[in-house]
N, C-alpha and C positions, 0 to 999 in steps of 0.2 A: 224414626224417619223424620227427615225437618223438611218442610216444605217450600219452593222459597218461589217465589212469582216473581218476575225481578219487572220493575219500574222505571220509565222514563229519566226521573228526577231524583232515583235512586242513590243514596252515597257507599261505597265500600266500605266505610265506618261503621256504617250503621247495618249491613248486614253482615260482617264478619265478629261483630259482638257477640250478638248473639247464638252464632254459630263457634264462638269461642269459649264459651259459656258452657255450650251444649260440650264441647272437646273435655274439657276441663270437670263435669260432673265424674263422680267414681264410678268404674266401670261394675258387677258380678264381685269381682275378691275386692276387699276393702284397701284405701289407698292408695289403689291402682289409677293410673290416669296416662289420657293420650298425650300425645307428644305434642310439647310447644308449639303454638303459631298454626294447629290445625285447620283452625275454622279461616285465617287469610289464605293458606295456603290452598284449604277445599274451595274455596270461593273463586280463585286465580283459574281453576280449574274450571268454574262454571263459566266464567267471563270468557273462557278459551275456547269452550266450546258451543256458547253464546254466539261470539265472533265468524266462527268460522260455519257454523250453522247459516247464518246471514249474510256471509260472502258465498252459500254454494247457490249458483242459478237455481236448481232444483226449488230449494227450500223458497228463494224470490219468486217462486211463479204462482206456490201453492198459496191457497186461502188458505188450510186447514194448521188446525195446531198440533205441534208434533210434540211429542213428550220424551224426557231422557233421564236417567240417574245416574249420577257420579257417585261414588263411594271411596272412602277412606279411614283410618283407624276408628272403623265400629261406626262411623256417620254415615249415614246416606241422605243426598239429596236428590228429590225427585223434581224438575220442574218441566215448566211447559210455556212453547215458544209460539209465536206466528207474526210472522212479517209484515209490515204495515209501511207500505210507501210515506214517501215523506208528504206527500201531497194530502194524503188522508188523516197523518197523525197531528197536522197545523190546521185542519179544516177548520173555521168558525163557522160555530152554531150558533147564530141569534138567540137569548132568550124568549122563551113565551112569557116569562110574568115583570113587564116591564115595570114593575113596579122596585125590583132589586136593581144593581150595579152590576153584577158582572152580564155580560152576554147583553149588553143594552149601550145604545149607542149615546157616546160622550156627550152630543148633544143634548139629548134626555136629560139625562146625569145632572148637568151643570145648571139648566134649567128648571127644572122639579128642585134642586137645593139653593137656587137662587145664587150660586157658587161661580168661580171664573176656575177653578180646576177642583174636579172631582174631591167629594171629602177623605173616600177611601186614599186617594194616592197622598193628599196634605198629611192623614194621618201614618201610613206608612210612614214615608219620608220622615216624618217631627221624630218618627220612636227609633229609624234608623241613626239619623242624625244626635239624639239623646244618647243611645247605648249603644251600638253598633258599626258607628262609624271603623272603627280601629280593631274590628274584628276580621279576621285573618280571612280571608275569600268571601267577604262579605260580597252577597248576590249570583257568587259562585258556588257554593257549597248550598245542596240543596235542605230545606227544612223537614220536616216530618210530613208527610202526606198527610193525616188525619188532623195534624194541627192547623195547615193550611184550609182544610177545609170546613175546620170548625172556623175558623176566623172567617170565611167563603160567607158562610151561613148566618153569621151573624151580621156583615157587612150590610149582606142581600135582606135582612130583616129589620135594618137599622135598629139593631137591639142597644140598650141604656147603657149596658153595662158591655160595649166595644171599649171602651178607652181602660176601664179597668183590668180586659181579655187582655189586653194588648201589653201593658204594664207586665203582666205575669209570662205573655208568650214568649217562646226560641225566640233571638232574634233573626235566625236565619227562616223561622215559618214565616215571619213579619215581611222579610224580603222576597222571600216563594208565593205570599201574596200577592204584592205588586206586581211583583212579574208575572203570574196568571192572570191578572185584572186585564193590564195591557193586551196577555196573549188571547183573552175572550171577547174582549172588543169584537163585535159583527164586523169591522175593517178597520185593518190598521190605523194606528194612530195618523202615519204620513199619508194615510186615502188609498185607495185602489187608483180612482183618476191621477193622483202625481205620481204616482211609481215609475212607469215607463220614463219622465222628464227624469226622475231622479238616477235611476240609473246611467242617463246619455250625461246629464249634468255633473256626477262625479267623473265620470270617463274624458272629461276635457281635458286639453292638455295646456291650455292657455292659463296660467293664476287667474288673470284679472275677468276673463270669460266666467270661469269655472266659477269665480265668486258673484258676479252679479248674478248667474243663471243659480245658482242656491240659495243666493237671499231672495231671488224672486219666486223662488219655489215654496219658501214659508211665507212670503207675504199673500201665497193663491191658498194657504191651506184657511179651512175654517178658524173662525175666531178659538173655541172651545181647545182643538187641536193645539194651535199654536200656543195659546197660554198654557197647557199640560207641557205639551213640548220642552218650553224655555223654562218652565218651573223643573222637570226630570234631569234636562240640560246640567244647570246650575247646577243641583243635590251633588249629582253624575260627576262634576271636576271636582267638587268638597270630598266626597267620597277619596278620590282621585289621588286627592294633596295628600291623603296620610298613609302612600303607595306604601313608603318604607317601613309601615307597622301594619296595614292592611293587605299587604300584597297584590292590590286590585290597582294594576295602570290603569291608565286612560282604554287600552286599544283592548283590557282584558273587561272592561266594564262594555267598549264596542261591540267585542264579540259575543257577550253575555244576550245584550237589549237590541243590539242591531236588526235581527231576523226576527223581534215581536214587534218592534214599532213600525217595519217596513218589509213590506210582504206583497208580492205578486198574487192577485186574483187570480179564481180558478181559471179564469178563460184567459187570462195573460199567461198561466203556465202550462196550461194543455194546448195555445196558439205556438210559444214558441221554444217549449222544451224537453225532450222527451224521453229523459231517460235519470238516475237516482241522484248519477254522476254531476249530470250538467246542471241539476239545478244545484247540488252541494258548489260545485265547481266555480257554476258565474252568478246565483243570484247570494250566495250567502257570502260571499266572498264582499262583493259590493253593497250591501246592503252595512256591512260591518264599517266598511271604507266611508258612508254615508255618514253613518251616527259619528266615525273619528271627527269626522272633515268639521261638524258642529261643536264639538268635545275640544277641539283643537284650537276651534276660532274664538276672539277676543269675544265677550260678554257680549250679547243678543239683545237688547232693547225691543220689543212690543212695539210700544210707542215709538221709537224710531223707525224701526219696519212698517209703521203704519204711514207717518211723516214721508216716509219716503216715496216718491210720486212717479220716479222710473221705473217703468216698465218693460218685461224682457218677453220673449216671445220664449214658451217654453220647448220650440220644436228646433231643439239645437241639434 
């Protein structure tokens, strides 16, 4: 029996391997062996019944975990499912030991390292941009859980030997880092307080409105914030430019980072939305539209947005 737990950040790659592995060992009479492509094709099956387990109401109401096994030539897989509103699977949990990175707020962060953007995310970025720029779904295709989280661990302990972990690691765990860093943050990078501005501020329909009501929207964000920001920013188009050997557009790197840099508070989405639909629907939708709108616009100056001395009132 092969057991399979299946994961958020999971890739089809990486659990049909090993279940292709298992297809492919000899069966009782020597020689013998299952039929080609067993372990994607048993896998298609789980994903099927994955799916539709999760679209039935029933299964959306219950807390409890339900368990199932699919079988096919001499495989069996048992796993076990339970529903988890989106509301609950994005919760941020503050760290207790503020003494690490993740789960510790940016400000901390930059402060304690005397740094203007986190070391974690500088080093990310150096190792994406060194080896990984020109890899095929790069920040899309998720890394090994347990790689990610040894890199987690070492981050949070400022241990000697990160820069050498990192040298050796996936570069897709190196990307699945950065983007849990972000997703841990106790609030979003763009704040709980700008969220509500930023959603009425992409929904403009005026260019010249819509633009000064965004660049006023980063000039209210914390100092810490904003320089992570425009430093993700920048990487985010580099990334960008090498589409036709990376496959990562602009709007696929959006819908990647959009819903972890910018995210509605528990009380902004139990005030105004209630149901699994509408926040898929309206807040991720815009949230993606958000991150393009910056990814799109000509190069971000700091010091320009700080020079700049007009002011917008963000109740558009």
């Amino acid at each position: 029996m092969t057991d399979v737990l299946p994961q958020p950040d999971c890739s089809l790659k990486a659990v049909c391997e090993p279940l292709e592995r298992c297809c492919l060992d000899p069966l009782e009479e020597p020689g013998s062996k299952r039929p080609p492509n067993t372990g994607a094709r048993l896998w298609g099956r789980v994903r099927s019944k994955l799916l539709r387990q999760k679209l039935d109401p029933q299964t959306v109401e219950t807390k409890n975990w339900h368990t199932d096994v699919i079988e096919m030539n001499g495989i069996k897989v048992e796993f076990s499912m339970k529903f988890t509103s989106r509301d609950m699977s994005l919760k941020r949990t503050p760290s207790k030991k503020q003494s690490g990175v993740f789960g510790v707020k940016i400000s901390v962060v930059t402060k304690r390292e005397r740094s203007k953007v986190p070391y974690i995310v500088r080093q990310c970025v150096e190792e994406v941009e060194k080896r990984g720029i020109e890899e095929v779904g790069i920040y899309r295709i998720s890394g090994v859980a347990t790689d990610i989280q040894a890199l987690k661990a070492v981050f949070d302990a400022n241990n000697k030997d990160i820069l050498l972990m990192l040298s050796d690691m996936d570069i897709n765990a190196i990307a699945g880092t950065l983007k849990l860093y972000f997703r841990e943050l106790p609030e979003p990078l763009l704040t709980d307080r700008l969220y509500p501005a930023f959603m009425e501020g992409i929904a403009l329909s005026d260019p010249a409105a819509k633009e000064n009501c965004m660049m006023h929207l980063l000039r209210s964000l914390p100092d810490p914030n904003l320089i992570t920001f425009l430093f993700l920013l920048e990487h985010l188009k580099r990334v960008a430019e090498k589409e036709p050997i990376n496959k990562m557009s602009l709007h696929n790197l959006a819908t990647v980072f959009g819903p972890t840099l910018l995210r509605p508070s528990e009380v902004e989405s139990k005030a105004h939305l209630t149901s699994a639909a509408d926040i898929w629907s309206h807040d991720v939708m815009a949230q993606v539209q958000v991150l393009l709108y910056y990814l799109q616009h000509p190069p971000i100056s700091f010091a320009e947005l700080k020079r700049n001395t007009l002011y917008f009132s963000t109740d558009v």
